[in-house]
C-alpha positions in Angstrom: -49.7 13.9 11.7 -50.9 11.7 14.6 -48.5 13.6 17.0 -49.2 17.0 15.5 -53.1 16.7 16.4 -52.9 14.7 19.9 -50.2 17.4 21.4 -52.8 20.0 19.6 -56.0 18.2 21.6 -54.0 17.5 24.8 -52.7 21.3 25.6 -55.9 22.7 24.3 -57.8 20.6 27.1 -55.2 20.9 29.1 -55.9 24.7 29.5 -59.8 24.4 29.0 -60.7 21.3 31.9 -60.8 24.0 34.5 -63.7 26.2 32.7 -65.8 23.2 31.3 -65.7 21.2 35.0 -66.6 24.2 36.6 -69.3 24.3 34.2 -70.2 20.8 34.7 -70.5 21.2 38.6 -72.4 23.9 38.4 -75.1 22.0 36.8 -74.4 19.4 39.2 -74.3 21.0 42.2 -77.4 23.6 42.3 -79.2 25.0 45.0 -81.5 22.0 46.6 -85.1 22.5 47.2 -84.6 22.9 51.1 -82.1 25.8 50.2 -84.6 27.5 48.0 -87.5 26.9 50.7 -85.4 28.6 53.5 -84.7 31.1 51.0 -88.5 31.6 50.4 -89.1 31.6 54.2 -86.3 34.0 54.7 -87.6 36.7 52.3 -91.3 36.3 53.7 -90.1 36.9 57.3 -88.1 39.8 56.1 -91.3 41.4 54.6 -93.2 41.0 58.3 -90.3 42.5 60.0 -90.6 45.5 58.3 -94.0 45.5 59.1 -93.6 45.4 62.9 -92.5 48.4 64.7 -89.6 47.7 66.9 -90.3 50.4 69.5 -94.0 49.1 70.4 -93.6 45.3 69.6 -90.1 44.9 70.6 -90.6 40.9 72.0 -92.1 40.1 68.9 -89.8 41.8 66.9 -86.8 40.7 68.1 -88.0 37.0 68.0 -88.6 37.1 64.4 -85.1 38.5 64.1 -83.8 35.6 66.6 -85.5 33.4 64.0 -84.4 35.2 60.6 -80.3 34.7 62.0 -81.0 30.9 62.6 -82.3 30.5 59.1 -79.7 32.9 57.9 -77.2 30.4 59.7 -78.5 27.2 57.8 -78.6 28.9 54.5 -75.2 30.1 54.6 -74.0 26.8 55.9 -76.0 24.6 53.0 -74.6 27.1 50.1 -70.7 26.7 51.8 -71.0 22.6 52.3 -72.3 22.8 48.6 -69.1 24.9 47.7 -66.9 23.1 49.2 -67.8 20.1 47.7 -67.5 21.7 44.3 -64.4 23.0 44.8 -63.0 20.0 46.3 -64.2 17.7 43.1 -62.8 20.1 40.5 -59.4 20.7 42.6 -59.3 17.2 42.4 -60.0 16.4 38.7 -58.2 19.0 37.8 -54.8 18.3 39.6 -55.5 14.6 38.4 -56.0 15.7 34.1 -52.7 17.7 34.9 -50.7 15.0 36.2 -52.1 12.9 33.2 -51.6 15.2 30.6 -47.8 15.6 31.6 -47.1 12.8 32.2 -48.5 12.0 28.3 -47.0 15.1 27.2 -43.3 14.1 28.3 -43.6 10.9 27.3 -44.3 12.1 23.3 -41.8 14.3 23.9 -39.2 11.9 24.6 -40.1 9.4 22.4 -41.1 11.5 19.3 -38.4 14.8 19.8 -36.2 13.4 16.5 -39.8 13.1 14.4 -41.0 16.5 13.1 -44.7 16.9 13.4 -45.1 19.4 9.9 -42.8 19.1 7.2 -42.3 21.2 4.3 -42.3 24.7 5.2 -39.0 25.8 3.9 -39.8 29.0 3.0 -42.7 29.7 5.0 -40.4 30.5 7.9 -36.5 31.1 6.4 -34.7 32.6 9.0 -36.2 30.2 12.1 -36.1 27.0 10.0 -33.2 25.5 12.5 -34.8 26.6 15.5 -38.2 25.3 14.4 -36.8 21.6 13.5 -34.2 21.7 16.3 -33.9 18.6 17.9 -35.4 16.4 14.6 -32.8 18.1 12.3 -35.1 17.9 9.1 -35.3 20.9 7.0 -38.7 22.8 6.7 -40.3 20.8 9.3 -41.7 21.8 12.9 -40.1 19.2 15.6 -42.9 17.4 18.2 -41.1 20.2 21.6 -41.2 23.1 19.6 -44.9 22.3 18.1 -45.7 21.5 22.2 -44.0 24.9 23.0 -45.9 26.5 20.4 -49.3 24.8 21.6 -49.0 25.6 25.1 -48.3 29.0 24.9 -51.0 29.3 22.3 -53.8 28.1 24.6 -52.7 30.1 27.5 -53.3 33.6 25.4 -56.9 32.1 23.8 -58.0 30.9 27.1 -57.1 34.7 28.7 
């Protein structure tokens, strides 16, 4: 029964790390204070340029613009170094849970493939029972690869 919940667990989080560390980053990595000032600063100098009329004060005007790009610059440059970071992190953590979880996969797989994982459903699935306990042999009973086959393509269609 120890095998049948620990493949269950394992493929399950297998398939759901990517959502929960991307979740976890988020919180992680949020838009800093100096981000949200030159935000601030940026939507304040937006609401004087349309104030000025570009055919009379056209120096002034196109200062404030020159000024608006450069703080448009750092803004866009902050939010992409904070990105990156994220996305290197949970490339990372995920590639590094993969490895992990296959390598632990395998390894039950190798070492447990004659144990089945259920036993007793004889007549719960007559025509498959064979298939179902194939490399274990037991009668009525789901072997450890098929109840990994079974897992694995179960959490790919709840996680769509």
């Amino acid at each position: 029964m120890f095998t049948f919940w620990f493949i269950s667990v394992f493929v399950f989080l297998g398939g759901l790390l990517p959502s929960i560390l991307k979740w976890c980053l988020q919180l992680r990595y949020k838009t800093t204070t100096d981000e949200m000032k030159l935000r601030a600063e940026f939507k304040e100098m937006q609401k004087e340029l349309a104030t000025i009329p570009m055919v009379n004060e056209f120096a002034r005007y196109a200062k404030l613009q020159r000024k608006m790009n450069k703080i448009e610059e750092a803004i866009l440059a902050k939010g992409q170094s904070r990105m990156d970071q994220r996305e290197s992190i949970r490339t990372k953590w995920t590639r590094y849970f993969q490895i992990l979880n296959g390598l632990v996969l395998v390894y039950l797989s190798a070492t447990q493939r004659y144990e089945p994982v259920i036993i007793g459903l004889t007549e719960w699935f007559w025509p498959l029972n064979q298939i179902l306990a194939y490399p274990s042999g037991v009668d009525g009973s789901i072997s450890t690869i098929v109840w990994l086959l079974i897992c694995s393509n179960a959490s790919r269609v709840l996680i769509k």
